[in-house]
N, C-alpha and C positions, 0 to 999 in steps of 0.2 A: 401414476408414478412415472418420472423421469428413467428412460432403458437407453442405455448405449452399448448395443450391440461391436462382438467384437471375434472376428473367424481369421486364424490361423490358416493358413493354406501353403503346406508344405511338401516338396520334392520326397518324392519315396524308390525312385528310381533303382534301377540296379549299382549308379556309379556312388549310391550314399550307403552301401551296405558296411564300411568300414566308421562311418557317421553315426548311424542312425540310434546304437544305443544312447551317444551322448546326446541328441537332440529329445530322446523318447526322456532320460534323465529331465534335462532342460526342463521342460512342459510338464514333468510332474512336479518339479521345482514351483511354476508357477504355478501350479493349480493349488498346492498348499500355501500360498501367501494369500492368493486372490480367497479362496473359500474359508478361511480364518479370519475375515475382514468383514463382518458383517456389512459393514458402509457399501463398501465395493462390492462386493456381492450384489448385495441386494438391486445397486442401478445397470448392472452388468449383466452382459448375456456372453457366452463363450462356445465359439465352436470348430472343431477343428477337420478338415481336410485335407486327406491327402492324395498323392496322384503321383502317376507312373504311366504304364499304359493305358492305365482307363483311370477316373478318379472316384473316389469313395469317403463319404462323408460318415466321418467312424465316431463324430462326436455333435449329434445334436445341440443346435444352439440350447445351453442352458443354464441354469443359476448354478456358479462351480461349487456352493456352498451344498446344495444337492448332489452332489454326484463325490464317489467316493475315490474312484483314480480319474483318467483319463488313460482311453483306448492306446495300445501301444501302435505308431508307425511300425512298416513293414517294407525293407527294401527288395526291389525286384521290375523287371522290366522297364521300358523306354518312358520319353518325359512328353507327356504330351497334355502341354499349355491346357489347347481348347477344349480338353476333355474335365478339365480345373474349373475352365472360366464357365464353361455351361452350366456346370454341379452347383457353380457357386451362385449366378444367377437364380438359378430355378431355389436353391435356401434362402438367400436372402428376400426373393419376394414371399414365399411361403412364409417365412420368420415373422416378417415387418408386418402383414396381413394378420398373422396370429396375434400379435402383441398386440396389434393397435386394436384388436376385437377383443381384449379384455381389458381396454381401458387403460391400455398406457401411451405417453406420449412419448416416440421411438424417435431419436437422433440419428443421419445417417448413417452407417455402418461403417466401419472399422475393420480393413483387411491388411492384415500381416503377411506376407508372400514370401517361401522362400525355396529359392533354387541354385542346385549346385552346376546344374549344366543348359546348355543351348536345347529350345524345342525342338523334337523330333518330328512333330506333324507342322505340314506345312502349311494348313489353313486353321491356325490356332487364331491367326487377328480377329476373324468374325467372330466367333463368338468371343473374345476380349469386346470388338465393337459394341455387341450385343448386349454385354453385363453392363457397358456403360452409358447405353440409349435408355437402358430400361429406368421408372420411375425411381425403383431406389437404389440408384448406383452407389457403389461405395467409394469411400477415401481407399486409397492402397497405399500402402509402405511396404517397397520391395528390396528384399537382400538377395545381393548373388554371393555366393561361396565356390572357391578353390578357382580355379584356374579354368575348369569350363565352363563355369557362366562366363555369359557378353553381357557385357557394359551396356552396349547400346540396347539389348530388347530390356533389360533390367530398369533402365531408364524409361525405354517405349510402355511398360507395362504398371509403372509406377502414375498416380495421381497427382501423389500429395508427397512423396518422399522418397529417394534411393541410397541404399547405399551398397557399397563396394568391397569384398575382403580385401585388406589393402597388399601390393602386389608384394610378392618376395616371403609371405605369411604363409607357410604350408602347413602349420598347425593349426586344423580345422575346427579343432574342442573348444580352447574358448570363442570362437565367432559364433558357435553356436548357441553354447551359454550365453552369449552376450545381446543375440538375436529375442532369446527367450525371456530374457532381462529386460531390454527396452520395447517388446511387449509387456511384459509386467510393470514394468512402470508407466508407461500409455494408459495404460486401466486405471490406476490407481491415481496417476494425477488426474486426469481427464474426470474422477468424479469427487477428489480430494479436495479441490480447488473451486470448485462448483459448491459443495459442503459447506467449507468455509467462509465463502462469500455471500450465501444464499441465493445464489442465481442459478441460472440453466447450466449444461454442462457444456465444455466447447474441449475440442479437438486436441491434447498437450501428444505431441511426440519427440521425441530428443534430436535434438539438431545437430550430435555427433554420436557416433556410438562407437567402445574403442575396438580395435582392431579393424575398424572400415572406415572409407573412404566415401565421403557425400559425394552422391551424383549430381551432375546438374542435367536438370529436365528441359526437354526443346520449347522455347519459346516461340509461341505461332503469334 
């Protein structure tokens, strides 16, 4: 069976404790579309992390059809990137190893990123480097929110996609809703359109999403 893995990896910091109900809302939002979908389910993997001062992987990659909530985020302490990018690393190669040992054929992964402020630790690159050297690096699509994320690491930390709250928007609730939204529809077309076609699944993510702003990523 065709799996296209897909991890969530979201800011839990002290500065989203006014947030984080609506985002905990959000992602419960998606998990009741995704696991009522048999389709989508079934070629789908979902997992979600989050980080702060340390990171904590509070939701095992899994079929969301299995699983009856998802874990609630928890704001509190500093935002530190590399403690995310390591977590994430060391899941994804665990995940992609398990899956493909029971016979499925696993497309690269799928990270959704989102942060409301600048990292705190100052050697978060390496292991960024490090999740991206490794065999199954993943696609990222990174959101920053409110006023203290920077543009430019939200750009540095994206692959495949950024985007921006756009400036002058201090109403944080729907960016978040809407973060959660064009993950939910990442899943759903990414294997809806594969369905329909009869072919392999390839990568759909929204090329605007409202209330933000496309980043443009540096061309080497």
């Amino acid at each position: 069976m065709q799996i296209l893995p897909f991890y969530a990896v979201c800011d839990e910091s002290s500065s989203m404790t006014l947030h984080i109900d609506t985002l905990n809302k959000a992602l419960f939002e998606l998990h009741q579309e995704i696991s009522t979908n048999p389709t989508v389910a079934d070629k789908t993997r979902f997992g979600l992390i989050g980080f702060s001062t340390d990171a904590h992987e509070l939701q095992p990659l899994v079929d969301l059809s299995d699983l009856e909530e998802l874990p609630a985020l928890e704001a509190s302490g500093l935002t530190s990137y590399g403690r995310a990018f390591d977590l994430l690393r060391r899941a994804i190669e665990r995940d992609v190893q398990a899956l493909k040992a029971e016979g499925h054929d696993v497309y690269r992964p799928v990270v959704f990123f989102l942060s409301d402020g600048e990292p705190t630790d100052t050697d978060w690159e390496q292991p960024y480097e490090d999740l991206l050297a490794a065999a199954f690096r993943p696609h990222i699509i990174a959101f920053g929110i409110t006023e203290g994320a920077d543009r430019t690491v939200i750009a540095q930390v994206a692959t495949f996609k950024a985007f921006m709250q756009e400036d002058g928007n201090a109403d944080v609730a729907p960016a978040l809703r809407e973060f959660a939204a064009s993950l939910t529809r990442s899943i759903v077309r990414s294997v809806s359109g594969a369905t329909a076609a009869g072919t392999g699944m390839s990568l759909q993510v929204d090329d605007q999403v409202a209330g933000f702003t496309a980043v443009s990523l540096d061309k080497l």
